[in-house]
N, C-alpha and C positions, 0 to 999 in steps of 0.2 A: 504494500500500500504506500502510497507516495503522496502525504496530505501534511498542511500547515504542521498538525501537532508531530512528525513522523520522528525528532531524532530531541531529544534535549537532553543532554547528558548531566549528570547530576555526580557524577565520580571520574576516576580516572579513566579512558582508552588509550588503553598499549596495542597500536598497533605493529609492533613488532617487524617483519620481514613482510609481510601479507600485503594485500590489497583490502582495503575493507571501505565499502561503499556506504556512505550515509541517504537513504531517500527522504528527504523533506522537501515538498514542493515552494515553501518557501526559504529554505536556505537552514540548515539545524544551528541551533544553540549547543557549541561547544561545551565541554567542561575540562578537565586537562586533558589533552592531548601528548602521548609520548609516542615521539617513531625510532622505529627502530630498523631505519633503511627502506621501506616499507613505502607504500603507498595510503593515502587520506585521500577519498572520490569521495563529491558529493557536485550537484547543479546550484547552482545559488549563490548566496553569500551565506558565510559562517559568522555568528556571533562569537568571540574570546572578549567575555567578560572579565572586570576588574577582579582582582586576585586568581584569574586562572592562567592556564600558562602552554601553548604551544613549543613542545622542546623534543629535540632530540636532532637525526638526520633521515632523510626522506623528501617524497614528493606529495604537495598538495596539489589539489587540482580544481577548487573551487576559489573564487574570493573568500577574503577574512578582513572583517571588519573587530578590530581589536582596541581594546582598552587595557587589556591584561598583559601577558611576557611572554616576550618569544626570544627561546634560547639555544640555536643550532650548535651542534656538538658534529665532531666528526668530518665528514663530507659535506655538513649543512642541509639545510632547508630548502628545496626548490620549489621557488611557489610560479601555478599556472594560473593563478587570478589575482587580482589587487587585492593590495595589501594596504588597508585606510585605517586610519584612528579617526576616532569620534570623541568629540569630548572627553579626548584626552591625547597626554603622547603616547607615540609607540614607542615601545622599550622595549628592544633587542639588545643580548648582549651573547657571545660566543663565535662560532668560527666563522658561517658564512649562510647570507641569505643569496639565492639564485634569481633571480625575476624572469621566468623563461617569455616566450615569446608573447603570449597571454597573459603575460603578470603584470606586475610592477608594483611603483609604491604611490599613495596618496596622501599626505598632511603634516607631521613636524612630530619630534622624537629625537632620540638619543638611539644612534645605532653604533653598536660599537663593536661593530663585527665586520669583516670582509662583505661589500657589496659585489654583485657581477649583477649587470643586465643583457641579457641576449638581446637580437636581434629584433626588432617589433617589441619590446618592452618601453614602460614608461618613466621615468620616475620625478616624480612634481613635490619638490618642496613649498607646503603652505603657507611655512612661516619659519623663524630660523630655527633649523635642523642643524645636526651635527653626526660626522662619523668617527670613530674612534682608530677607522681602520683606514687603507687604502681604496678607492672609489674608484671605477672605470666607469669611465664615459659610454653612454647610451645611445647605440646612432637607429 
């Protein structure tokens, strides 16, 4: 079933090595999220609420619209949808966020991790943003 109420996560999801699809037709409410090289599918946008936390390495493939912490370890994080804070900064800190061709980033934060953006990625600072790491250029 693929309806508004379909994913709100209330605890942690390890998703490990695996694929693991979330159906929510309007996009699921996160709750911790850990990858473990693994893939996070889902259509929509994802909520990562304040005190929850996006960490490990792997691929997402939905937007995430976040208020909470996203901490790639490893190989990093490659996200295929935007990556926006709301009403608040984003706060990344570890080794590396990817912005694959569908991704990128949207609003102000403290990133203090390795950026890379592929090709067809976006990344718009709202307001003044900072990286802690080294920054490539996004053509």
């Amino acid at each position: 079933m693929n309806d508004p109420q379909g994913y709100v996560g209330q605890g942690t999801l390890n998703v490990g090595t695996q694929t693991v699809t979330l159906l929510d037709s309007d996009g699921p409410l996160l709750g911790n999220v850990s990858l473990g090289g693994g893939t996070l599918d889902y259509s929509g946008t994802g909520t990562l609420a304040s005190g929850k936390a996006l960490s490990g390495a792997g691929l997402v493939t939905g937007a995430v619209t976040s208020s909470g912490s996203i901490t790639p370890t490893g190989a990093g994080i490659r996200m295929d949808g935007l990556l926006t804070g709301v009403g608040a900064r984003v706060q990344a800190s570890g080794t590396k966020l990817n912005f694959l061709s569908h991704g990128g980033f949207l609003g102000q934060g403290v990133l203090a991790c390795q950026i890379k953006g592929d090709a067809g990625s976006v990344i718009t600072a709202t307001a003044a943003s900072s990286s802690a790491a080294p920054s490539r250029a996004v053509s």
